[in-house]
C-alpha positions in Angstrom: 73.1 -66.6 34.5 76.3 -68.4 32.7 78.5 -67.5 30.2 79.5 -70.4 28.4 82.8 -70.3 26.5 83.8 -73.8 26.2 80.8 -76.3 27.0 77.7 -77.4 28.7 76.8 -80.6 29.1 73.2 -81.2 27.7 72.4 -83.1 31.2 73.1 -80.0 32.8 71.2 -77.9 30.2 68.1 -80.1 31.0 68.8 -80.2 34.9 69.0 -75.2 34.0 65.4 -76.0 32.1 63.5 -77.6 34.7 64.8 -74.9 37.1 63.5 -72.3 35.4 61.2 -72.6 32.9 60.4 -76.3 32.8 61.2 -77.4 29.2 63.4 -74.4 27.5 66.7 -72.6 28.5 66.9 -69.0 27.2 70.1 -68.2 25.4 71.8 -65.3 24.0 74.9 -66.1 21.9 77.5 -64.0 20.4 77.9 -65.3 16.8 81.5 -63.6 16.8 83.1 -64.2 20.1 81.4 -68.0 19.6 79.9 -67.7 23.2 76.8 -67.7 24.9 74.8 -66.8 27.9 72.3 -69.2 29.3 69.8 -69.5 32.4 68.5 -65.7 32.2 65.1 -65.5 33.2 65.2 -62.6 30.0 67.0 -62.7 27.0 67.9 -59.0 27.6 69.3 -60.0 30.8 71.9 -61.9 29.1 72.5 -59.5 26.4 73.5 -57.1 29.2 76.0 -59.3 30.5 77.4 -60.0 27.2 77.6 -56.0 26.3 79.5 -55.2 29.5 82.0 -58.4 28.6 82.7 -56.2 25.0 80.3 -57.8 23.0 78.8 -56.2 20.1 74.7 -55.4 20.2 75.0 -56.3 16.6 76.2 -60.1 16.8 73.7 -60.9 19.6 71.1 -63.3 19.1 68.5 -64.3 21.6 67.4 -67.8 21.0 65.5 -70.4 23.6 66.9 -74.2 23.7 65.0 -77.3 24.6 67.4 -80.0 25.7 64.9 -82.6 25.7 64.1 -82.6 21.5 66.6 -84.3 19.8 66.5 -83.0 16.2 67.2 -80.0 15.0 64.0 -77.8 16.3 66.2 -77.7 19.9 66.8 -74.1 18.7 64.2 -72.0 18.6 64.8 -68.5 17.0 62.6 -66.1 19.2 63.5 -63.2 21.2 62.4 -59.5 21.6 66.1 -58.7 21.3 66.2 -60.1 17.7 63.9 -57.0 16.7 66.3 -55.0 14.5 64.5 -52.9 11.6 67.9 -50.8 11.1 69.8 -53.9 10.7 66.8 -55.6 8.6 65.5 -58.2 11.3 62.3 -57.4 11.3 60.9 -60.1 13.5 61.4 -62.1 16.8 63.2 -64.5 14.2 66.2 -64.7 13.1 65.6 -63.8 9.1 69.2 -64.1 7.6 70.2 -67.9 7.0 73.7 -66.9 7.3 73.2 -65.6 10.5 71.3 -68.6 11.9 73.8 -70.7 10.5 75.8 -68.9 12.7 74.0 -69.7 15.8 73.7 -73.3 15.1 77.4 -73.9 14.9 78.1 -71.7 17.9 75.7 -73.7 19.6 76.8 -77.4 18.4 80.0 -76.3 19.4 79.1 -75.2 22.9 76.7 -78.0 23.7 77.5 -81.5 24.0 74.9 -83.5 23.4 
């Protein structure tokens, strides 16, 4: 796993992908800190390391990434981790706009592509 706090390179994202999963890096970002974990094999993996670097459970967001798609459906919004009734995420999704907005930018910001 790698915490990214400045930027990845989305050669190196692609070369992560076809490591691990073939076509998708898993990705757990923290919306507030404007980091990320990447290359998990689970999206709770990740989410551990982030909680033990002082993140908060409640801006963590597991998304997956696929380097190779060029518009905007790279970012894919599903993780078990994103299941948060008492918070009023009810799916796998990300359901707040604001929130995936979020992601997005931490995301662009992190990634150069």
């Amino acid at each position: 796993m790698k915490l990214v706090k400045k930027n990845i390179s989305i050669t190196k994202l692609n070369k992560i992908a076809k490591e691990i999963f073939g076509d998708l890096v898993k990705a757990v970002v923290d919306i507030e800190k404007k980091i990320m974990v990447i290359s998990g094999e689970l999206h709770s993996d990740e989410e551990t390391l982030l909680l033990k670097d002082d993140s908060k459970q409640n801006d963590l967001w597991g998304i997956n990434l696929y380097p190779k798609i060029k518009d905007d459906s790279w970012i894919e919004f599903d993780s078990m981790i994103n299941i948060r009734p008492s918070s009023g995420n009810f799916s796998r999704g990300v359901d707040n706009p604001k929130i995936r907005n979020k992601i997005i930018k931490v995301v662009n910001k992190l990634v150069q592509r």
